[in-house]
N, C-alpha and C positions, 0 to 999 in steps of 0.2 A: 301632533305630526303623524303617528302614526294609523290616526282613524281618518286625516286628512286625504293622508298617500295611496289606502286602502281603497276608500268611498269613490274619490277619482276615478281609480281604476274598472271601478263598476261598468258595468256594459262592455269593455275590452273582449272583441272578438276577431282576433286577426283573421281566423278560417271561414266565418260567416256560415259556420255551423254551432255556436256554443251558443246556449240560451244563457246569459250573466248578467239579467237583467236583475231587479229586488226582486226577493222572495215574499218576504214582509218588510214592513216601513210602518213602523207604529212610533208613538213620541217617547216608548222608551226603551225600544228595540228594533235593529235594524239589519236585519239578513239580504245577503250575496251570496253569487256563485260568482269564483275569480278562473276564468278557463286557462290552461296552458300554452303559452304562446304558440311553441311550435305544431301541437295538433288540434287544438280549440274545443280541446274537451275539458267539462267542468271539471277543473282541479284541485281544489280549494272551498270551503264554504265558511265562510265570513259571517261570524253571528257578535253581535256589539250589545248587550244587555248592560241596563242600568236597573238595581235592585233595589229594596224597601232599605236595605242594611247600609245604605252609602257606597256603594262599590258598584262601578261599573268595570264589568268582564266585559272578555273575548275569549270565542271561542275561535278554534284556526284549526277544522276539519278536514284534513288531508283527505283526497279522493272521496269526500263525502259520505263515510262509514257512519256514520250519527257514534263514532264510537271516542269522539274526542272529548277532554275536559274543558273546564273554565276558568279559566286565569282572569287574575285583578291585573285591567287596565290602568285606573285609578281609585283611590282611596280616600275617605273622608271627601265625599260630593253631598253633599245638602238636596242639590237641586238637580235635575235634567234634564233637556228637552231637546229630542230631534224635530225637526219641522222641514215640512216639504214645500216645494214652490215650482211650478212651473217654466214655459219658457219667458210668459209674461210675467212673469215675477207675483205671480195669483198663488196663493196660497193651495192645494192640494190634496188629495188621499188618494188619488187613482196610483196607481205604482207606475202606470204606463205613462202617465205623465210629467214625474217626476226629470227636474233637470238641476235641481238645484239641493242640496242639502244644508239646513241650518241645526248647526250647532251650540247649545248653550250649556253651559258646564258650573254651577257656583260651588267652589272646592273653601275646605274651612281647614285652618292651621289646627293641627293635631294638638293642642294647649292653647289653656287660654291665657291670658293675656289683663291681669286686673286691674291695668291701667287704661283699659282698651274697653269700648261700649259700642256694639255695630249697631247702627239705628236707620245704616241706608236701606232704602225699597230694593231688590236687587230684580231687574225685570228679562225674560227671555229673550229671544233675539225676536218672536211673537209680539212682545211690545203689552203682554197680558201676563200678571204675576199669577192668574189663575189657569194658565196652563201648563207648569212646574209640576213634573212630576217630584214627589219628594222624600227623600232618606225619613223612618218614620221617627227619627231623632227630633227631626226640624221641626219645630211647633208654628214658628209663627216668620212673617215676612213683613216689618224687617225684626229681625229676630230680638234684637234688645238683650244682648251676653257679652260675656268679654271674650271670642274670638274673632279670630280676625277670617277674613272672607276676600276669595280674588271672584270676579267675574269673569269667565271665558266664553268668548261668540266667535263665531267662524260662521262664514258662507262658503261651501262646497260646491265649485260650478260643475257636476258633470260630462268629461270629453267626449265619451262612448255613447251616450243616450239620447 
């Protein structure tokens, strides 16, 4: 919810002066500037990292000082993959043509489970298991362990952009 509510908001420029367009858009980091409603100056800088360690951060750079930290969004993630698409629903890397964000998230139960054997394929919202970025815990897809595993996808339709 909270990187849904964000991402949305991307492009939001009520003054038609704030540039809040991506910064960067790679498949396992995603950077915004969030402007301030009432004077549309960048107020906010929106950085969404997913790491080798299983954790995906945020960082939430007030006034845009590079002087903030990074906080766990979520924990224990195996897998991540942002992916971009157009307005034709064409898959993407320009950042100007982004309108769409996909979201894929395979999050794994902190314990395992020895009555439990995961053996499903778990695949991005790409529809390619070889574009998973991945916690370098994850050895193999489908992993064949006893924890248990949710999949999470989201499409992000863009209002602003």
């Amino acid at each position: 919810d909270f990187m849904t509510r964000n991402i949305r908001m991307a492009g939001y420029d009520p003054s038609g002066v704030c540039s809040s367009d991506f910064i960067t858009a790679n498949p396992d980091e995603l950077v915004f500037d969030v402007c301030e409603r009432r004077t549309g100056v960048p107020d906010l800088r929106i950085t969404l990292k997913y790491t080798s360690t299983g954790q995906l951060n945020v960082t939430r750079d007030d006034k845009n000082t590079a002087s903030a930290s990074s906080m766990p969004l979520a924990e224990g993630v195996d897998a991540f993959l942002f992916s971009y698409r157009d307005d034709q629903g064409n898959v993407t890397t320009s950042l100007n043509d982004i309108k769409i964000v996909e979201v894929s998230m395979l999050v794994r139960s902190s314990y395992p489970d020895p009555r439990h054997t995961d053996t499903i394929t778990y695949l991005p919202a790409s529809g390619n298991a070889s574009d998973w970025k991945t916690a370098a815990s994850f050895s193999s897809n489908p992993p064949n362990d006893n924890f248990h595993r949710r999949l999470l996808t989201t499409s992000i339709a863009l209002r602003n952009m």
